[in-house]
Every structure is written in structure tokens, then in C-alpha cells.
C-alpha positions as CSV (number, residue, x, y, z in Angstrom):
1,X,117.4,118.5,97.1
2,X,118.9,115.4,95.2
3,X,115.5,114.1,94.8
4,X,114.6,117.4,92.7
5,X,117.9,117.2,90.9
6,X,117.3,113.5,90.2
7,X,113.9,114.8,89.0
8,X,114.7,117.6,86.6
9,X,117.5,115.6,85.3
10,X,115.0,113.0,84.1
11,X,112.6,115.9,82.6
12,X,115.0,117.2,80.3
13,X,116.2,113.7,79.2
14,X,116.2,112.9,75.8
15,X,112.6,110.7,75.8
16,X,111.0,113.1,77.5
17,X,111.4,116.5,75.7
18,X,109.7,115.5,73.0
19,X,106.4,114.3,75.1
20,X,106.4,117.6,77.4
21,X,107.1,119.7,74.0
22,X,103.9,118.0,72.5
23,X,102.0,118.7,75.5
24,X,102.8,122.4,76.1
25,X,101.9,122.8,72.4
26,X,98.7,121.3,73.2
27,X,97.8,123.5,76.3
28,X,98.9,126.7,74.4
29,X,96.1,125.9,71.9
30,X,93.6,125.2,74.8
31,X,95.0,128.7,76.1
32,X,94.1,130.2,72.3
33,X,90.9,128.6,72.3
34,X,89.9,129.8,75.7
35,X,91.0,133.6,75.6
36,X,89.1,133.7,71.9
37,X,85.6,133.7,73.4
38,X,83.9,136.8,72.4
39,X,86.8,138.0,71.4
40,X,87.7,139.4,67.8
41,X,91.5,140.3,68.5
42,X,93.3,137.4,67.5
43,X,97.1,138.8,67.8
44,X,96.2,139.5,71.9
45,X,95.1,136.1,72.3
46,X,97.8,134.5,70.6
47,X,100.3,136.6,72.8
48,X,98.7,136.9,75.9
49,X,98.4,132.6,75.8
50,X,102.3,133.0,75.1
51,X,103.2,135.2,77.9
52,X,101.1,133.1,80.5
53,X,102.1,129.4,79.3
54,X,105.7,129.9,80.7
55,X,103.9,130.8,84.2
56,X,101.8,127.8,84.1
57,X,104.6,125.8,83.1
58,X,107.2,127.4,86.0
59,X,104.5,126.4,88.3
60,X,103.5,122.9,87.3
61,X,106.9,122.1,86.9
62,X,107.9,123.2,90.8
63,X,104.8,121.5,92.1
64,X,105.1,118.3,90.1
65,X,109.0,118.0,90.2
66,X,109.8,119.5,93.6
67,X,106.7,120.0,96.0
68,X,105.1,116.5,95.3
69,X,108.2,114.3,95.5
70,X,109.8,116.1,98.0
71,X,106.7,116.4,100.6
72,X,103.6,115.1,99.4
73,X,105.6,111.7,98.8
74,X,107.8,111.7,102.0
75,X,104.4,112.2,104.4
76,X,105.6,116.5,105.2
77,X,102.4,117.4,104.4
78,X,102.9,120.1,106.7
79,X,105.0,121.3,104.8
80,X,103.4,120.4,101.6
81,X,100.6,122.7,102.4
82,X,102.9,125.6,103.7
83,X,105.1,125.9,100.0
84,X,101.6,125.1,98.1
85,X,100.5,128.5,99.6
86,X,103.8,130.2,98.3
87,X,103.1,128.9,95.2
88,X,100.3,129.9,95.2
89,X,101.0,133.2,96.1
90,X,103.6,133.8,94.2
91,X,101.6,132.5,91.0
92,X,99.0,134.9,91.7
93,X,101.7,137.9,91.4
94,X,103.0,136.3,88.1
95,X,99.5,136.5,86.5
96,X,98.8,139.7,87.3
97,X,101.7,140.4,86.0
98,X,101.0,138.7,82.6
99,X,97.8,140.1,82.6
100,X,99.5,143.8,83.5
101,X,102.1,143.6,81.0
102,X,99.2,142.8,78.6
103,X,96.8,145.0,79.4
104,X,100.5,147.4,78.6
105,X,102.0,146.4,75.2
106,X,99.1,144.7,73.4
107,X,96.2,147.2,74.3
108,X,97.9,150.1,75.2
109,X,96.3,150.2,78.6
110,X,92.8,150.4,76.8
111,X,91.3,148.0,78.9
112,X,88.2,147.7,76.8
113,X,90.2,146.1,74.5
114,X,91.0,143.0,76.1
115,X,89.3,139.7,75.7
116,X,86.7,139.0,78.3
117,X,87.8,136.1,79.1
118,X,92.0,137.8,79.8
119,X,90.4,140.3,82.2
120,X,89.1,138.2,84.8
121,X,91.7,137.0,87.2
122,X,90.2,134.4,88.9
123,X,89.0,132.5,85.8
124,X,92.2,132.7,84.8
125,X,93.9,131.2,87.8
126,X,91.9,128.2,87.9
127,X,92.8,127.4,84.3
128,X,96.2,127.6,85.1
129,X,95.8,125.3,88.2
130,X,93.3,123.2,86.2
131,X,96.3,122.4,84.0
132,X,98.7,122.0,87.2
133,X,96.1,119.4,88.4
134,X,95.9,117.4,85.7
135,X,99.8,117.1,85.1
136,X,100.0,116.2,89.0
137,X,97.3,113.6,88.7
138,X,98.8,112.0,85.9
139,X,102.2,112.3,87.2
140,X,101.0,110.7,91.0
141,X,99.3,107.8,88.8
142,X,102.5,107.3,87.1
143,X,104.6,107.2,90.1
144,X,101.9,105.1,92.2
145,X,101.8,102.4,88.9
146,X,105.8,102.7,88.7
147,X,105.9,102.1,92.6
148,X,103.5,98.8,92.5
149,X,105.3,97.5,89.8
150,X,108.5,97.9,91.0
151,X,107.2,96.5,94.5
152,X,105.9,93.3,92.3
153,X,109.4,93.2,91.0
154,X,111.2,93.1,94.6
155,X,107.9,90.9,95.9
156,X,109.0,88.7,92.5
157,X,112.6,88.6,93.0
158,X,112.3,87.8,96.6
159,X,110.0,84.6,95.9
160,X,112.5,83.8,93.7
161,X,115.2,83.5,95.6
162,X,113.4,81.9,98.5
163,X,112.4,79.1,96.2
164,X,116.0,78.4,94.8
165,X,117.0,78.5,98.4
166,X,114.5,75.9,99.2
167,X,114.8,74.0,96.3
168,X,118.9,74.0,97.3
169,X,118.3,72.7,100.9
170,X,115.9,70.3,99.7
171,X,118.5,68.9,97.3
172,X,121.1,68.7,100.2
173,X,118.4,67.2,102.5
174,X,117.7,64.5,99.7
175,X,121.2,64.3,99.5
176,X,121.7,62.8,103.2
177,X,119.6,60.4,102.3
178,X,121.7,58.4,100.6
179,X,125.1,57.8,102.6
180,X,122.4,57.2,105.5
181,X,120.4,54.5,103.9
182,X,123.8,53.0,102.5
183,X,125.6,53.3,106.0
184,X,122.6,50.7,107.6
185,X,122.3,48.6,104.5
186,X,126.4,48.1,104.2
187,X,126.4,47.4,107.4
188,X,124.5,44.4,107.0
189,X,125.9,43.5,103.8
190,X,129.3,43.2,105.7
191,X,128.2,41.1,108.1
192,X,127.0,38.9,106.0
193,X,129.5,39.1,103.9
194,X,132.2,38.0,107.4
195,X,130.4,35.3,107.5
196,X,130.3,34.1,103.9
197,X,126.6,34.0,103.9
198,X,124.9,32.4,101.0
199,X,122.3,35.3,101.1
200,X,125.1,37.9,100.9
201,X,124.2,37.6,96.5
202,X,120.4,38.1,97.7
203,X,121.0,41.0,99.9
204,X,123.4,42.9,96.6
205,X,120.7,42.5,94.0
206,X,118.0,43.9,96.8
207,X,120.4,46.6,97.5
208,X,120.7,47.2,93.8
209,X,116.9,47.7,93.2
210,X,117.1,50.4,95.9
211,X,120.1,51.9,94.9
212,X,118.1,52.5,90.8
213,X,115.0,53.9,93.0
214,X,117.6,56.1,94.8
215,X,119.4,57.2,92.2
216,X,117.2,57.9,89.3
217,X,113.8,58.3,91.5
218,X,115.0,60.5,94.4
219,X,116.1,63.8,91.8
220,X,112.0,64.0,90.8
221,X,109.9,66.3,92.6
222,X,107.2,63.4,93.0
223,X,106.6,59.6,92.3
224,X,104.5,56.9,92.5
225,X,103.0,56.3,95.9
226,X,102.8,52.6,94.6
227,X,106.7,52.3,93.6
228,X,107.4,54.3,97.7
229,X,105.5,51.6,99.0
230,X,107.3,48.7,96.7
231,X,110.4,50.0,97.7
232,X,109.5,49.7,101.3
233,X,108.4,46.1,101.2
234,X,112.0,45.6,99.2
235,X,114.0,47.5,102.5
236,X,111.8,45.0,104.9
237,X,113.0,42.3,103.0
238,X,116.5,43.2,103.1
239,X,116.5,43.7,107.0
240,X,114.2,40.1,107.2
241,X,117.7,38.8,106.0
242,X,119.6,40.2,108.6
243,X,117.6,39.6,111.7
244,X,116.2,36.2,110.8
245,X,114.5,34.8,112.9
246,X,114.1,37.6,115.7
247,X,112.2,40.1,113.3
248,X,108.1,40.6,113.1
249,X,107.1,42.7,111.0
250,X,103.7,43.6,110.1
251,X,103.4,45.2,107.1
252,X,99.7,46.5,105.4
253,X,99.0,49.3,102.9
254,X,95.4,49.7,101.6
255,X,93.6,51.3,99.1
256,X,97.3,52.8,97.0
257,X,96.3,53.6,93.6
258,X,99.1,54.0,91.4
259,X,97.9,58.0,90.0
260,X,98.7,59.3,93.3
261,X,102.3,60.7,93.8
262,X,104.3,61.4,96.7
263,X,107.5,63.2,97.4
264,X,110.6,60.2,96.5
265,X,112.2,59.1,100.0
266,X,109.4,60.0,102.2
267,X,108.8,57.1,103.7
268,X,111.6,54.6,103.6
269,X,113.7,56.7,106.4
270,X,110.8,56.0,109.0
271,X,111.5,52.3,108.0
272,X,115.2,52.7,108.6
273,X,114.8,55.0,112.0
274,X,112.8,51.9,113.1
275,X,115.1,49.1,112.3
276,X,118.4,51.1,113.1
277,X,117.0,52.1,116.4
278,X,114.3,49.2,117.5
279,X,115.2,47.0,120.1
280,X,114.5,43.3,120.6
281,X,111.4,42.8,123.3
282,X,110.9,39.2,124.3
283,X,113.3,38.5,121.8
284,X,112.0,39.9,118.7
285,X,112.0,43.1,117.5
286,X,108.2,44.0,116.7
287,X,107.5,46.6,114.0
288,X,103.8,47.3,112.9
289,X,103.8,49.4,109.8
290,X,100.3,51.0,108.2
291,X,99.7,52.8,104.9
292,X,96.1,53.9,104.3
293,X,95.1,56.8,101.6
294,X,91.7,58.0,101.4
295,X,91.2,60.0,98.8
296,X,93.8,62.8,98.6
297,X,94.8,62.4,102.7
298,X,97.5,59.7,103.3
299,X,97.7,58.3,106.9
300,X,101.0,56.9,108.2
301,X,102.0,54.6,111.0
302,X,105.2,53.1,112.3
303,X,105.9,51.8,115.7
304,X,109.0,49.4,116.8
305,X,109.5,48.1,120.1
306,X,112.8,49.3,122.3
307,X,114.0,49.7,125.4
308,X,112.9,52.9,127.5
309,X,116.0,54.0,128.9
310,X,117.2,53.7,125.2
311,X,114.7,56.1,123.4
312,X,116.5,59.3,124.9
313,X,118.0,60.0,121.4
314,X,115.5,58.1,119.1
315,X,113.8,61.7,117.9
316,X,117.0,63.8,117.3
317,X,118.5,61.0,114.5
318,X,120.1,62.4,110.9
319,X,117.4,60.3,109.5
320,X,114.4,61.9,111.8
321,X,114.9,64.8,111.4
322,X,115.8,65.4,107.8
323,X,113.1,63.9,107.1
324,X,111.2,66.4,109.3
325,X,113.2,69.7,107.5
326,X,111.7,67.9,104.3
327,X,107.8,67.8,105.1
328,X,108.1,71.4,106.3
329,X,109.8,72.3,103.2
330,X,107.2,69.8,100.4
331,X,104.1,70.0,102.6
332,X,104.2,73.6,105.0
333,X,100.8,73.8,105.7
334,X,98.9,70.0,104.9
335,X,101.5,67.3,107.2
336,X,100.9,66.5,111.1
337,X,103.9,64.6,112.2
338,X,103.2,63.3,115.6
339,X,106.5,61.0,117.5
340,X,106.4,59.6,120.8
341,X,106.9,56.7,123.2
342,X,104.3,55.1,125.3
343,X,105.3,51.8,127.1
344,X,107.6,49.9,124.9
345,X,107.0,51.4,121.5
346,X,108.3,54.3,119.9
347,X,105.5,55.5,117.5
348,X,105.3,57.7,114.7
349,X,102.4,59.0,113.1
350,X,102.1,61.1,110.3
351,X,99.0,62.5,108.2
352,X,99.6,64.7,105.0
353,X,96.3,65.9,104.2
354,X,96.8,66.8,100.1
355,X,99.9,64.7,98.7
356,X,98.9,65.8,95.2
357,X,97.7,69.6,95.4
358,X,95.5,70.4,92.5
């Protein structure tokens, strides 16, 4: 019932009287036109199109504004065929009556006098539902083209605020980033610094070059593979200075062509994970690091010696696995991240198939 009120209250708002005005105006004519074949009395035609337009009307308007949105549109189709039978009925007994109340006051019951076209029933019940079709066509297209649109709308809104909600994690994940990489690089600065090290100045000005790449690099949605990779050889040196001489490090990055672009940060935490949480092995801790891009895929490796009853709680660091909310969030579909242990190495693979989608 509110869905009939809501209904008629938007058919007699202001926009819309003029439009249904226009059309009934319209039909009337087509009524006119119809009842005048081989027909000579004008004034019948004119009134008999008068007295049946309000019953073609009464009975669009109660199909299109109460049957279809009530049970056509809610699946009761049941239903909907039941009350399309009343109304069908009961708009048979209203055109006979039309054509009764003609036949009466415009012909004086001399039936010879009626158009041809006014006397048969049947034609004139399918022009009446031929306009009742039409309106109810029209009106379902409408209400199938409002439906779609507004479902675009919804679908449009939603992907909206997915993406800000993504785009906010991934700012608070890129975020962590930095009091973790400052935590481990302080760290050493301060033990060099205890010690009044002469490479403490080195270490600062190292640490500064990171800090601009953090800074003013890590806000953009991409950069340079070539400047990721410069900035890694930078972090190796840094740690170089604070393990001396008990660090290897093997370090080897083919084919990087400066076009190609890569999500800021990527990388460099895989470094960190491996120096934070690699252990010395014959006294030296051993890290093997491999950057190879073919084409559009970039291949990945890190491994770092340690201890195995040490790499319990190597996978579940900050760095780890921010780093893996961040591939699910920049790559979904085109990374493989693959971490395990075998022997005395904790290894990390990771493939990313299209680091620059087209």
C-alpha cells in the first residue's frame, strides 16, 4: 500500500502533470481518429472518445501504478495474474457501459447510428489495452533503466569507498615503515656513536640519503626500480659498517632498466628482515641477495643464514608481514611470495609477474 501511495504521489507531482496531460491529449486524438472510420458523425466520435478516455486512463493508471509495482515487481505473480483478471473484468463492464450510455444520449438508442468502429466491443477493448501496454512497457523500461543505474551508483559508491579504504591502510602500512627502518638503523648509529667511531659521520650522511628516499619517495604510488635498487645497495653499506668484518654479502641485480617502476619500499624491508634477524654461521653472517627483471616479471631472492632453533618467529616480524598486507593490497592477483627455511637459511622468494600494468 505505501508503495502505491509513494507512486501516485509521484504521478501527480508537479513534473509530471504536464507530460501525462500531453499524452492523454495525444491518445484522445488517436481515440478521434480511430472511431472516425466510415463514420460521418463527428459530435459521437468526439464524445464517445471523451467518455471512454477516463476508463482507459482509470485502468492504465491501476495497472501501471498499483498492479505492476506491487506484484509484477515483488515476484506475486500469482497474484499479478489473479487482479489482472479483475481488471480485466471489471474494464469490460466499464466499456460496455461507455458504449451503453452512448448508444443512449448521443444516438438515441438508434443503433444504426453509431460509428462502426464504436459498436464493436472487442476492437474496442484491445485499443484500450493496446494503450495500457504501451504505457506499462514504457513505464517497466523506465523503472528497469532507473534500477541499473541506480545499482551502477551503489556498485560506484561501493568501489569507492573500498579504494579510499585501501588507499588508507596502505598509507598506514607505508607508514610503519619508517619507525621500523629507523629503529634498526639508530640502533647502529648508537653503537657507533658509544664508541666514538670515526664512521659514525659516514653512517649519518648514509642514513640521510635514505631518510630523502623515505620521505619524499615513499608518498608516490610508484618509482624507479633503478633508485629501489640504489637504495638497497646504500642500506647494505650502512649494515657493512656495522658488522665489519663478520658480514658477506652478495649482492647482484641484472638487466634493471630505469622505465620500469615499482611500488616505493618494496624491497628494502626484505633487506632489513635479513639483517635484523640473520645469524652469524661460521662466523659470518651470509646474505645472497638477487634482482633479475625480464621483461615486465621481476624475480626476487633473499636468503641469510641463522640458527634453526632461532627461525620460530622469523615469518611473523612488523617488517614481514606489512610488507605482505602491501603486495596483497599493490599486486592482488600478479605477486607469489614464497618464505621458508631449509638447513641454515631462511629464504624468501618473491615473483611479481606485471610491476607496471598497462
Amino acid at each position: 500500500m505505501q508503495l502505491a501511495v509513494m507512486n501516485l504521489s509521484r504521478l501527480i507531482s508537479t513534473k509530471f502533470i504536464p507530460v501525462h496531460l500531453l499524452f492523454w491529449i495525444g491518445v484522445w486524438f488517436f481515440f478521434v481518429y480511430f472511431f472516425s472510420y466510415n463514420a460521418t458523425d463527428t459530435n459521437y466520435v468526439t464524445w464517445f472518445s471523451s467518455f471512454l478516455l477516463p476508463v482507459t486512463m482509470i485502468t492504465t493508471y491501476f495497472v501501471v501504478y498499483f498492479l505492476i509495482p506491487k506484484y509484477l515487481l515483488t515476484k506475486k505473480y500469482l497474484l499479478f495474474f489473479l487482479y489482472c483478471i479483475y481488471t480485466l473484468i471489471i474494464s469490460t463492464y466499464l466499456i460496455l457501459m461507455t458504449i451503453f450510455v452512448s448508444l443512449i444520449f448521443l444516438s438515441n438508442l438508434n443503433i444504426d447510428q453509431m460509428p462502426p468502429m464504436s459498436k464493436h466491443y472487442v476492437f474496442i477493448l484491445i485499443l484500450v489495452y493496446l494503450i495500457v501496454f504501451i504505457v506499462s512497457f514504457v513505464h517497466l523500461l523506465s523503472h528497469n533503466f532507473k534500477t541499473e543505474s541506480e545499482n551502477k551508483e551503489l556498485l560506484n559508491k561501493i568501489l569507492e569507498a573500498q579504494l579510499q579504504i585501501k588507499d588508507q591502510e596502505l598509507q598506514y602500512l607505508k607508514k610503519q615503515i619508517h619507525p621500523h627502518f629507523l629503529f634498526n638503523t639508530l640502533n647502529t648509529i648508537y653503537g657507533f656513536a658509544l664508541k666514538q667511531s670515526k664512521a659514525t659521520p659516514g653512517i649519518i650522511l648514509k642514513l640521510s640519503n635514505l631518510l630523502d628516499y623515505i620521505l619524499y619517495q615513499v608518498n608516490k604510488p610508484l618509482v624507479s626500480l633503478n633508485e629501489e635498487v640504489l637504495h638497497i645497495k646504500e642500506y647494505i653499506e650502512l649494515e657493512k659498517i656495522r658488522f665489519q668484518d663478520t658480514l658477506k654479502v652478495s649482492f647482484n641485480a641484472e638487466n634493471i632498466m630505469e622505465e620500469k617502476q615499482i611500488a616505493p619500499m618494496l624491497l628494502i624491508p626484505f633487506v632489513e628482515n635479513a639483517f635484523k634477524h640473520g645469524n652469524l654461521k661460521d662466523g659470518f653472517l651470509n646474505i645472497n641477495i638477487e634482482i633479475i627483471l625480464n621483461d615486465n616479471e621481476l624475480l626476487f631472492s633473499i636468503e641469510n643464514t641463522v640458527k634453526q632453533e632461532g627461525t620460530v618467529n622469523i615469518n611473523s616480524g612488523i617488517g614481514l608481514d606489512n610488507i605482505k598486507k602491501r603486495l596483497n593490497l599493490i599486486y592482488p592477483d600478479t605477486h607469489q611470495l614464497d618464505i621458508k627455511t631449509k638447513d641454515d637459511w631462511f629464504i624468501v622468494r618473491l615473483s611479481i609477474f606485471n610491476i607496471n600494468p598497462q
